[in-house]
N, C-alpha and C positions, 0 to 999 in steps of 0.2 A: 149379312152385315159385313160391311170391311170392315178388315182390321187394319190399323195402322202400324208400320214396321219400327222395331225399335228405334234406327236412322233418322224416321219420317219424325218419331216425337221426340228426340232428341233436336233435331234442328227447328222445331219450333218452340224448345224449352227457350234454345240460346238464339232467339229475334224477339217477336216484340209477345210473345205470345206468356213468356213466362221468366223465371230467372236465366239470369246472363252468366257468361265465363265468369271464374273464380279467378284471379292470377293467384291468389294465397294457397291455391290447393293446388296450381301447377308448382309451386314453388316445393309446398311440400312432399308431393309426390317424384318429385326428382330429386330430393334431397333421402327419400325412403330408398329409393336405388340408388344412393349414392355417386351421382352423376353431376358431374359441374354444368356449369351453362353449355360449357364448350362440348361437351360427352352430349349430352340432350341434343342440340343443335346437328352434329354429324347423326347420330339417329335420324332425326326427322330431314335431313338434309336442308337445312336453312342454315344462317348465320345465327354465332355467339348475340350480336347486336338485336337479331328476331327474337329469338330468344328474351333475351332481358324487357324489349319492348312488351312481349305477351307477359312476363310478371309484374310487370310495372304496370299494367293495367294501361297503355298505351293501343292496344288494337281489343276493339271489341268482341272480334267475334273469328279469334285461333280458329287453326283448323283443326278441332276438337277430334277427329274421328282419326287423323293421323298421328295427335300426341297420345291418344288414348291406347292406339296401338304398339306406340314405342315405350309406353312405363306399363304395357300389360296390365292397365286399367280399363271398366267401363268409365263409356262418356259421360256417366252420371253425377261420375266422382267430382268433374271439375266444373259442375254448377250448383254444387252443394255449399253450404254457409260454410265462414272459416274454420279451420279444422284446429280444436282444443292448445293450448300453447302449453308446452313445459320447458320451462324456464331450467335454464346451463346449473344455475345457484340451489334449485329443488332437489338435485338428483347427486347420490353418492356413489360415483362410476370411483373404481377403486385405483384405477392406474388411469385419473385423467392427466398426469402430465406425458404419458405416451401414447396418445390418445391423435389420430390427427382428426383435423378442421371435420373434413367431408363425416367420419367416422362418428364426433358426437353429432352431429345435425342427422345423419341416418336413423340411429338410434334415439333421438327425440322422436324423432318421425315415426318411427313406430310405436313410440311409448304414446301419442297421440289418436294411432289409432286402435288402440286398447282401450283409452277411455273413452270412444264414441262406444268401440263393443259393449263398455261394464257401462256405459248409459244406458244401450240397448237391453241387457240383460238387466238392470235395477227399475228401469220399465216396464216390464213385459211379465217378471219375477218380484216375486217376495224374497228378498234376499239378506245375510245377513248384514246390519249396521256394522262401523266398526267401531272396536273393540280393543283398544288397545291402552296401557295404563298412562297417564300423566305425570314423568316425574317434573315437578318443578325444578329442578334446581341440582339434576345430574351431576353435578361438579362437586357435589357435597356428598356423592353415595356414589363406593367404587362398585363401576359396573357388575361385577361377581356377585353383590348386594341384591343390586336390581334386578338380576337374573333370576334368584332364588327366591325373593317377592312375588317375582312375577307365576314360577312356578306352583310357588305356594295359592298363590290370588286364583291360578286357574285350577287347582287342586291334580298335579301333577306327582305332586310329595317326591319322594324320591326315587322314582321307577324310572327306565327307561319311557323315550318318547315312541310309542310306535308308526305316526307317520305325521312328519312336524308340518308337511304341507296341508293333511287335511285340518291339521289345529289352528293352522294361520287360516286357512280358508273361513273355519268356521266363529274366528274371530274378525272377517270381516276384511280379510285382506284381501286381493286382488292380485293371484298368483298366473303371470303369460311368460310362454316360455321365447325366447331369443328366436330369431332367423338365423338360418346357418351362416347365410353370411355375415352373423356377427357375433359368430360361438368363439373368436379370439378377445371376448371382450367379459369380464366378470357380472355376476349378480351385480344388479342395480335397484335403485328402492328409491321410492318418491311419497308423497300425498299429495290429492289433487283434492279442492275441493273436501276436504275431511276423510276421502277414501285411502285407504291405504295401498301403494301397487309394490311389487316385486315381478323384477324380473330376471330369468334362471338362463345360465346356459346350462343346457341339458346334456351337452356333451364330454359332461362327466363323469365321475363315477356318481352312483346313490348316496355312499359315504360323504363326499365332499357336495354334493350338492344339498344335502341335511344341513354343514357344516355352514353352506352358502346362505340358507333359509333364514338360520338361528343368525347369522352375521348382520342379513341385512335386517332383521327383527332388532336385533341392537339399535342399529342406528334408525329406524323411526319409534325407539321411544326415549332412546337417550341426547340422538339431535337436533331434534325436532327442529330449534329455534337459531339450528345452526347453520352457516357459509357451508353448503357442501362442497369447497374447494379444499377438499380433505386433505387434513393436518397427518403425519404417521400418528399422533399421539388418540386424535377421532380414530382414526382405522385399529390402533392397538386396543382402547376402550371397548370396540365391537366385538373383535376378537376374544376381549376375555369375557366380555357377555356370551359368546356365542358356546366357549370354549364352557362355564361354569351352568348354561341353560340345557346343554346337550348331558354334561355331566357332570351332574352335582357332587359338589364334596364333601356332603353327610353321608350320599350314598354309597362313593368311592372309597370312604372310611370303612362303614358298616360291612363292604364286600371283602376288601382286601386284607389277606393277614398272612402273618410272614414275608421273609425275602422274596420279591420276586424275581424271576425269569422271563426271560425274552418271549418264549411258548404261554405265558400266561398272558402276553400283550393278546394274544389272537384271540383269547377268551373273553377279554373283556372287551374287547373291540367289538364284538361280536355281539354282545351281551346289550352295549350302550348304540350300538349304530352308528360307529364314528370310524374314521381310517385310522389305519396301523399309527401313522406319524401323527397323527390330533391325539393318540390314544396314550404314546408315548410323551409329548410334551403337556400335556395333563396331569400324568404320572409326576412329571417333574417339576412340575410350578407346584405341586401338592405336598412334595418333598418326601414321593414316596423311595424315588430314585436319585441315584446322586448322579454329577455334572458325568461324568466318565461312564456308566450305564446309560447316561442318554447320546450324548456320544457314538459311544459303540452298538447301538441297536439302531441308531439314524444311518448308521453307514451300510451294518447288516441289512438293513430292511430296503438300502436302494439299489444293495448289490441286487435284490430278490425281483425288484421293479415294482416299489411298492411308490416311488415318486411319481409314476407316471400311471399306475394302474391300483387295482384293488385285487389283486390275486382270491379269490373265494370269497368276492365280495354280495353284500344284499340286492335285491331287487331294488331298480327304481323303484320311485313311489309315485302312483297315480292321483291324479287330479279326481278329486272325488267331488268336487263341489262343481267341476266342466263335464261328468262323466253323467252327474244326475242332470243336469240342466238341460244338457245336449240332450236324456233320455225323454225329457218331458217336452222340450221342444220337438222333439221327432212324434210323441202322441197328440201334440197341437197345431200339427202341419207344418211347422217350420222345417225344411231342407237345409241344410246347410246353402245351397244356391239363394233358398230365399231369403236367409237371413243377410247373408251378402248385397242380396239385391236389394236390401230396406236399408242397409246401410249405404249403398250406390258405394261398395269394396268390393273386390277381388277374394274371389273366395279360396284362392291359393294362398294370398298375403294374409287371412283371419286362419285357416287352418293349420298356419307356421306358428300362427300365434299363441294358441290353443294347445299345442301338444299333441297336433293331428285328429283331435280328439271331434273335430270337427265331420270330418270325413268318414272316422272309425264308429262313432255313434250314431251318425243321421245318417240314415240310406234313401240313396235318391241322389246323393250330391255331384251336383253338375245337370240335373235335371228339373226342368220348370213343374211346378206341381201348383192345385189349382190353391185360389185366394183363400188365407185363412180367415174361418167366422166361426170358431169355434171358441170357448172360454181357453185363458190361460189357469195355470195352477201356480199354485204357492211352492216354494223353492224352500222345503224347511232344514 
C-alpha cells in the first residue's frame, strides 16, 4: 500500500480537497515569535506588503511549507480553525504600562495556545471543575478578609500551605508556565470560558513564585468583574491577599512571642514558605515590628542578596496535576509528539509550556508511535 507523505497531504488539505489557509493562525503564530510583518517577511524573503496580503486573507493558498518552516511550525497549524482570542482587558499583566506592543500580543499568543491544550486535556481527561469562591461585592470586604474565608472554606486553618500550586491545580485552575522568552514578564491570570489560567515565570526563586500563585489567586476572585488595566490600588488588594493567604495572622500571632530578631526572620520564613523580604514586611503590616527594624533588616538582607535571590531557599514546586496527566497519557499512547500532532503545535512551544514536563514525563517524545485505540482514564 502507498503511503502518502506528510507534504503530499498537506497540499491537498490547502486545494480543493479539504480546509484552506488560516491568515488568523499566520497572524498568530508570528505574533507567538514576536515578529512584525517586516521580521516575518525577511524570514521567508518576500515583502512587508506579502505578508500582510497572506493575513488578510487576500492569496489563497501561502506558501505553507516555507512559512511553516520560518515560525518552526508544522504546516497543520495554519489550516486549523481560528485560534481561542484573549482579550488585552481579561488579563492582569502586572507592569502593563511597560509593556511594549509586540510583547502583550506574544504573550496572548501563547496564553492561546494553552487553552487549545486545557481543551485537549478537559477532552481526553476527567479533570477538575473550577473552583473558586464568588465574592460579590469585594469592595466591601478588605482582601485580608477574603484571604482568610477563603482558607477557612478550603479547610487550610492556620498551617502553613505546603504546595500552593498543587491546591490551585486541584481547585481547578489551569497553572502553564511562561517561555523563556518572556521570563522578563510577571505572573499573569485570566479566565476563559469559566476556566481559570495562571501563568508563572518560573525563573524565580520557589519563594516568590508561591508569592506569584497566592497574588494572582487574589485577583481572580477579587476582580473578576474588573478592567484589568490595573489600578496600583487592584495590584496593592492582591498583594494583601496574597500576603495574608500565604500567612495568616491568627497563625503568626499563635507562633511568635517576644522581641524578635532578624535570625528569627529565617525561621519563620522557612516555616511559612515565603521570602526573607514577604516575611519581613508581614512582620510589619502585623505590627509585630516597628518602622526602623523593618528598615534596617530590608537593608541587611539585600547587603546578603536576598533582593535578588533566596539564599537556602525551598524546592520549586512541581506541577502535580501536569506530572499525573502526562503519566496517564504516556499509559494511553499519547507521546508528547502525538499529542502535538492532534493539536497540529509544536511540540517544543507545548513543552515550554508545561514546565518541560512534557518531554520529562512521556518517553518517546519526538518520535511517531502507532494510533491510539485504547480507553482514556479519569484524571482524579
Amino acid at each position: 500500500m502507498t503511503t502518502m507523505t506528510e507534504n503530499q497531504w498537506y497540499s491537498g488539505l490547502l486545494h480543493d480537497e479539504g480546509p484552506s489557509f488560516n491568515p488568523a493562525r499566520l497572524t498568530s503564530a508570528r505574533e507567538r515569535r514576536g515578529l512584525t510583518k517586516q521580521g516575518l517577511a525577511e524570514l521567508c524573503n518576500v515583502s512587508r506588503r506579502t505578508v500582510t496580503a497572506w493575513e488578510s486573507g487576500q492569496v489563497d493558498s501561502p506558501p505553507v511549507e516555507q512559512i511553516a518552516e520560518a515560525l518552526s511550525l508544522p504546516q497543520s497549524f495554519f489550516i486549523s480553525d481560528d485560534p481561542p482570542q484573549v482579550n488585552e482587558e481579561w488579563v492582569t499583566f502586572r507592569a502593563l504600562s511597560s509593556m511594549t506592543a509586540r510583547q502583550l500580543r506574544r504573550v496572548l499568543a501563547v496564553s492561546s495556545m494553552a487553552i487549545e491544550l486545557s481543551g485537549w486535556i478537559d477532552k481526553h481527561y476527567g479533570t477538575p471543575i473550577a473552583d473558586l469562591p464568588d465574592v460579590a461585592d469585594p469592595s466591601d470586604v478588605p482582601p485580608a478578609v477574603v484571604a482568610e474565608q477563603l482558607r477557612s472554606t478550603w479547610g487550610l486553618h492556620q498551617k502553613p500551605i505546603k504546595s500552593i500550586l498543587a491546591l490551585l491545580e486541584r481547585r481547578g485552575v489551569r497553572v502553564f508556565s511562561l517561555p523563556a522568552a518572556d521570563r522578563e514578564i510577571d505572573a499573569f491570570s485570566f479566565k476563559y470560558e469559566g476556566r481559570p489560567f495562571v501563568f508563572l515565570n518560573t525563573s524565580k526563586t520557589a519563594e516568590r513564585t508561591r508569592f506569584d500563585l497566592a497574588h494572582e489567586l487574589g485577583h481572580l476572585v477579587l476582580h473578576e468583574a474588573t478592567s484589568m488595566n490595573l489600578s496600583r490600588q487592584i495590584e496593592q488588594e492582591a498583594h494583601d491577599f496574597a500576603a495574608s493567604f500565604l500567612v495568616p495572622a491568627d497563625g503568626l500571632y499563635a507562633q511568635v512571642v517576644g522581641k524578635l530578631r532578624l535570625d528569627d526572620v529565617f525561621q519563620l520564613k522557612k516555616y511559612w514558605k515565603v521570602s526573607a523580604l514577604a516575611m519581613v514586611e508581614r512582620l510589619y503590616r502585623l505590627e509585630f515590628i516597628s518602622e526602623w527594624n523593618r528598615r534596617q533588616w530590608l537593608i541587611e538582607l539585600s547587603e546578603r542578596g536576598y533582593r535578588t535571590d533566596e539564599p537556602d531557599g525551598i524546592q520549586a514546586e512541581p506541577s502535580k496535576f501536569l506530572t499525573d496527566l502526562f503519566k496517564l497519557a504516556r499509559e494511553d499512547g499519547w507521546t508528547s509528539r502525538v499529542i502535538a500532532d492532534h493539536l497540529r503545535e509544536s511540540e517544543q512551544d507545548l513543552d515550554a509550556l508545561v514546565f518541560g514536563l512534557a518531554m520529562a514525563a512521556v518517553p518517546g517524545g519526538g518520535q511517531k508511535s502507532p494510533a491510539v485505540t485504547g480507553h482514556l482514564k479519569v484524571v482524579k
